[in-house]
N, C-alpha and C positions, 0 to 999 in steps of 0.2 A: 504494500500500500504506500503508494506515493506519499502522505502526511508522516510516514514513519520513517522515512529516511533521513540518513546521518550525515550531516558535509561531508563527512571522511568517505561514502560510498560512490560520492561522483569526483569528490575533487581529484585537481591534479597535482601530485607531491611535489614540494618547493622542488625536491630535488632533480626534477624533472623540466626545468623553468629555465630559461638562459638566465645568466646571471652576468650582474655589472656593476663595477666601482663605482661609487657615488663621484669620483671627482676624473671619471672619464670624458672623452669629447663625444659629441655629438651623431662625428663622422662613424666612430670605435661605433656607437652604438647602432647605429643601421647598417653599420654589417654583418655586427652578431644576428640581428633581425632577421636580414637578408637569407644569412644562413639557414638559420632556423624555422625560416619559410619552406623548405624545401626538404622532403621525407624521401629516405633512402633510394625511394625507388622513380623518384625525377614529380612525383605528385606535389601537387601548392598543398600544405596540411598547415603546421607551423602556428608559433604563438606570435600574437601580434602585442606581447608587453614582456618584459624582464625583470627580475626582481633586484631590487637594486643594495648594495651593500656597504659600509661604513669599513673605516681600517680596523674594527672593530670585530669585523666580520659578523655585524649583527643588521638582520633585513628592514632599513629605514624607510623604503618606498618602492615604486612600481612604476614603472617607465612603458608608457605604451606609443605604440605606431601613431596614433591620433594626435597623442598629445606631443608628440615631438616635431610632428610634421605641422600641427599647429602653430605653437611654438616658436617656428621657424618661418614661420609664412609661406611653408606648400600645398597652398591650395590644390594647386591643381592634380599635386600627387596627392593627396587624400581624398580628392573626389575620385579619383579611380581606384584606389582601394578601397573606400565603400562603396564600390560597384562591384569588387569582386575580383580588380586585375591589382595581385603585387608586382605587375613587371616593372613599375616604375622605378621598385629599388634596387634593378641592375640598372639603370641608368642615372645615379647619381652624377649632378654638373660637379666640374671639377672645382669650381670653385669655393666646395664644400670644406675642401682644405681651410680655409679662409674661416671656414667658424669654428669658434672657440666656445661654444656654448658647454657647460658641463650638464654631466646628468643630475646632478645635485639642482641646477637652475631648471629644468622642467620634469624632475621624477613629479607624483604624489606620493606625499607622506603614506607611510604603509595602514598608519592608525587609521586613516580616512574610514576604511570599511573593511573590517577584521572579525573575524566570528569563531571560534573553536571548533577542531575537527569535529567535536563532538554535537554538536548546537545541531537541531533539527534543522534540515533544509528550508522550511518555513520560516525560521528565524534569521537566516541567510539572507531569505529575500526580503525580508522587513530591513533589513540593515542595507540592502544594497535600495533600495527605494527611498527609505529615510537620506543617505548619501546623495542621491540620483546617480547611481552604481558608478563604480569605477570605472566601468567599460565605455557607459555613454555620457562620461562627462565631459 
């Protein structure tokens, strides 16, 4: 019964997540993306956020495609990955070099919307609603 399920039984384990130093560039970080866009056997699968980390090596935030590509002012590459095409992040302008933006300047804080493996999937979604979810912020 759907009302009885556990975050732990769909989520997907941090350790499963690309991961990124909070005081990386910009560039570093959409390539890990890029990568990770892409499932062994040539299919688009892939997460579109990274869990972001402290010298602490403790998870301070979550870095997603949207928000970077916002962020940065790519419109028009974020209008085609909300349609569906990641081709646009093999075709980063070279002049990406040129930004120095860190992931520490456009992660969100990890606290934003946080729930225990254990917390009913119900209570998941009351927390990603109360937030307006991390995914479509």
């Amino acid at each position: 019964m759907p009302l009885r399920l556990r975050v732990r039984e769909i989520m997907v384990p941090a350790e499963e997540f690309p991961v990124l130093h909070e005081d990386a560039d910009a560039l570093s970080a959409f390539k890990l993306l890029r990568d990770y866009f892409r499932g062994k056997d040539g299919t688009w699968i892939g997460f579109e956020s990274a869990l972001v980390y402290n010298r602490q090596k403790k998870a301070v935030g979550i870095l997603t495609v949207r928000g970077l590509l916002r962020a940065l002012h790519f419109q028009a590459l974020l209008d085609d990955l909300l349609k569906g095409d990641p081709a646009g992040l093999f075709f980063l302008p070279a002049c990406w070099k040129q930004q120095f933006v860190t992931v520490k300047e456009v992660m969100r804080p990890v606290e934003v919307a946080c729930v225990n493996e254990n917390a009913a999937l119900w209570e998941a979604a009351l927390v990603m609603l109360k937030k307006k979810s991390i995914l479509y912020r």
